[in-house]
N, C-alpha and C positions, 0 to 999 in steps of 0.2 A: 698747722696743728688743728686736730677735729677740736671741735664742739662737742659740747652734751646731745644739742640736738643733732647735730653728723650721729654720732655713735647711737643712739636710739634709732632712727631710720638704718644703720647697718641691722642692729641688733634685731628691727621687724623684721626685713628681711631674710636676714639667717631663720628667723622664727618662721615664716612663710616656706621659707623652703623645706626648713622641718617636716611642716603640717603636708607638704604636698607629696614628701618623701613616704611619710607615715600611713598618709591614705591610697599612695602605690599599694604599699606591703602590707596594708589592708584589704586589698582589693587580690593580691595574690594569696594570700591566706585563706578569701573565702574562696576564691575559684579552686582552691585545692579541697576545701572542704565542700563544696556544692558536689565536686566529682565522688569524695566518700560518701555524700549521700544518696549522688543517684545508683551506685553500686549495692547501694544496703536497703536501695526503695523508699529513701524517707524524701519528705519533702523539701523544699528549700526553705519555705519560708516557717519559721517557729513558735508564733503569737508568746509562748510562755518562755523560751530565751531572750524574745527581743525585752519582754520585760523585765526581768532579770538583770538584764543588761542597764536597761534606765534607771535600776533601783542601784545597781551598784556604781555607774558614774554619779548618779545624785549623791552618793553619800563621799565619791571620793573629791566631790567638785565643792573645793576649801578657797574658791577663789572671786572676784569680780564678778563671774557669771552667776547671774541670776538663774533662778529655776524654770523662768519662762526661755531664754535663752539657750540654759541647757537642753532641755525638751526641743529648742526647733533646730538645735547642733545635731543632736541625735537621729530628729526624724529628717533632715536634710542627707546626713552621711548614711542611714538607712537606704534612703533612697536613690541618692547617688550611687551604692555599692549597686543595686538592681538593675540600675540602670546600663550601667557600664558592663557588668556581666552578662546580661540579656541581650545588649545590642553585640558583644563579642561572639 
C-alpha cells in the first residue's frame, strides 16, 4: 500500500508532466502565431503584450509563489519560448 509520501512524488510528477506538456502547446501556439505575424509584418517580439502578460499572471497568481518567483517563471518561459523557436 502507497504512503502519503509515495502518492505526493506520483502526484509531482503527473504535475511535471503537466508543465512540460503545457509548454509544448505553448511553444506551438506561438510558432503559429510568429507565422501570422511574419505574414502581416509585425514583429515578434511585443514589449507592451509581454507586459500585459505579467500583469495579468500577477494578479492570477493566488498561490506559494512569490512575486519575485513569479517574475523569473515568466522571464525564464519568455525565454525559453525564443529560444526554441529561433534555434527551429
Amino acid at each position: 500500500m502507497k504512503d502519503r509520501f509515495d502518492e505526493i512524488r506520483a502526484e509531482i510528477v503527473e504535475n511535471d508532466h503537466a508543465i512540460v506538456a503545457a509548454v509544448n502547446h505553448r511553444l506551438d501556439l506561438v510558432t503559429e502565431l510568429w507565422g501570422l505575424k511574419i505574414e502581416r509584418g509585425l514583429d515578434n517580439f511585443d514589449p507592451d503584450r509581454e507586459q500585459r502578460l505579467r500583469e495579468a499572471l500577477a494578479e492570477a497568481n493566488n498561490g506559494r509563489l512569490s512575486a519575485a518567483g513569479l517574475d523569473r517563471l515568466v522571464t525564464d518561459l519568455l525565454t525559453l519560448t525564443r529560444a526554441e523557436l529561433e534555434a527551429s
